[in-house]
N, C-alpha and C positions, 0 to 999 in steps of 0.2 A: 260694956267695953272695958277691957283692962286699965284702971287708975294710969298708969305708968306712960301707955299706949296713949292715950287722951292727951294727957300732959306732953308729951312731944310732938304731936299733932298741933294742940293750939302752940305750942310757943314757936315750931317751924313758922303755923301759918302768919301769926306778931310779925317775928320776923323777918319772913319772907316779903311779906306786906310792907314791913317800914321801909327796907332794904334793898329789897330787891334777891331775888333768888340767887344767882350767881355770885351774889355779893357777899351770902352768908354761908358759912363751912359748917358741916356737923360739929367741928369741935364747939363752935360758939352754941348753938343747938344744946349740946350736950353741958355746955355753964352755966346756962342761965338755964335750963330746964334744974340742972342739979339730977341727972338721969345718967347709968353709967354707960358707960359706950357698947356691952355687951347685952344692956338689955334694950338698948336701939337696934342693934342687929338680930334681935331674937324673935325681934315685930317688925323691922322693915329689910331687906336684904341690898338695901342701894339707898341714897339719894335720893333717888330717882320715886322711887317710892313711899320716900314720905312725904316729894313734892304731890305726887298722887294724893295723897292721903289727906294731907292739907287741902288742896283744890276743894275736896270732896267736900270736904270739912267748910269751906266756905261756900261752897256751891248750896249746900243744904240751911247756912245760916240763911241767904243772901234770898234763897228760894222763900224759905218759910216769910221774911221780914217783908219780901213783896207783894205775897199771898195776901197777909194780913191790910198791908197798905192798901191794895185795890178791894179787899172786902165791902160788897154791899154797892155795886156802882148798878145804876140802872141802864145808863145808855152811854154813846161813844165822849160826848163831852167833858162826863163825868170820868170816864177814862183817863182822857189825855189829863183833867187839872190834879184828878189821885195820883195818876204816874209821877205829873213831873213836877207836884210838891214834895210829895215822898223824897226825888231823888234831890232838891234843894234841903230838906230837912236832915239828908246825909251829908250832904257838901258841905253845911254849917255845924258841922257836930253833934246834933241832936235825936240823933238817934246810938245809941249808947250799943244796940245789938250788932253793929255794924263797926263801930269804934271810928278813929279818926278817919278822917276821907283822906287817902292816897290813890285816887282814881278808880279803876277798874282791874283787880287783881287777876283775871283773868285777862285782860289785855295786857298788862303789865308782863304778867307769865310766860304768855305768848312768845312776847315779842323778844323774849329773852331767848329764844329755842329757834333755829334758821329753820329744822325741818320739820315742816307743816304736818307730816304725817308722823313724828313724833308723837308716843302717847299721850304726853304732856299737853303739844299743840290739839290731838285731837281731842283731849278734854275739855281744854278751853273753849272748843266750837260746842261741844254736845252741851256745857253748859248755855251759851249763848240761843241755842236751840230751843232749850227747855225753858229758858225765859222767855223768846216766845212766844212758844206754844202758851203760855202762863197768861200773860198778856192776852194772846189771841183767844183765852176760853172766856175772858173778860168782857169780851166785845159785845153787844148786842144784836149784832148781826156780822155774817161771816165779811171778809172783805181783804181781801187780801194784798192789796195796793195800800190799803189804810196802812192793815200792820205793818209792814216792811217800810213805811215812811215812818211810821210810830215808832219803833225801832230803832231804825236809823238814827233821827233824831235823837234819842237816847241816849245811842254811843257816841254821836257827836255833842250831845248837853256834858255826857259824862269826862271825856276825853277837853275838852275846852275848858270847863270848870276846872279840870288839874293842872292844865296847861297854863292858863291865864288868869284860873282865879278868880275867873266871872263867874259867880254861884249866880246873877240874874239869869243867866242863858235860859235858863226854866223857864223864866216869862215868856224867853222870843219863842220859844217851843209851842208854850199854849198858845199862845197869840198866833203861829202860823199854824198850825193845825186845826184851832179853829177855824179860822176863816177860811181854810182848805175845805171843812165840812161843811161850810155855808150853799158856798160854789155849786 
């Protein structure tokens, strides 16, 4: 990928991330990359398309970083405690691939865009998709009540943690999810 192209992709997505989308203008993009405004338009032809470009760009950080985190689980219990230490070891800082926690940039994205069929919004679902499917190849067996609680859960550990700040919520996670699989 082109030096140049790269470089304005991550610093949109900083950016957008710290910020909020709507809250940041190319020009600011265009100073703190130190990138000139002609060769932003030479690789993206809108906005609109380097919020694309970013998404992607985080879609594939956020993909790979989860991969790795559920690698080697044998069964669903091990599941749920990989999943939702993983996503407290993001909430606390410590995961460096991911950078500071400002919730979920995909739901953050979203919700900045009313129309749902926007590219934009429709990205944001096809990532959430692809997590999981990611998740659900995870499983030790198919189950698909499981996932969509597994999930759910997720979003609402991820969204509560930005919200209030409670990084514990991970606990009430496992803790209800297990004893769901007991049942």
């Amino acid at each position: 990928m082109n030096e140049k192209r790269q470089l304005l992709i991550e610093t949109a997505l900083a950016l957008f991330y710290q910020n909020g989308i709507n809250s940041v203008g190319i020009n600011e993009v265009l100073k703190v990359s130190g990138v000139a405004k002609k060769t932003l338009y030479s690789h993206f032809d809108s906005k609109e398309a380097l919020i694309l470009a970013a998404l992607e760009h985080r879609h594939e950080i956020f993909t790979a970083w989860l991969a790795s985190k559920l690698d080697g689980i044998s069964n669903n219990y091990d599941l749920v405690e990989k999943l939702f230490h993983a996503l407290n070891s993001w909430f606390i800082g410590s995961e460096p691939t991911l950078g500071s926690f400002r919730g979920c940039f995909f739901i953050n994205s979203s919700a900045e865009f009313s129309d749902q069929n926007s590219d934009i919004s429709l990205y944001c679902h096809k990532h959430k998709q692809e997590v999981k499917n990611l998740i659900g190849q995870k499983m030790n067996k198919e189950d698909s009540l499981f996932l969509d609680a597994l999930c759910i859960m997720k979003e609402g550990a991820i969204t509560t943690a930005y919200m209030s700040g409670d990084y514990d919520v991970t606990d009430q996670c496992i803790k209800i999810l297990n004893a769901k699989m007991v049942e």
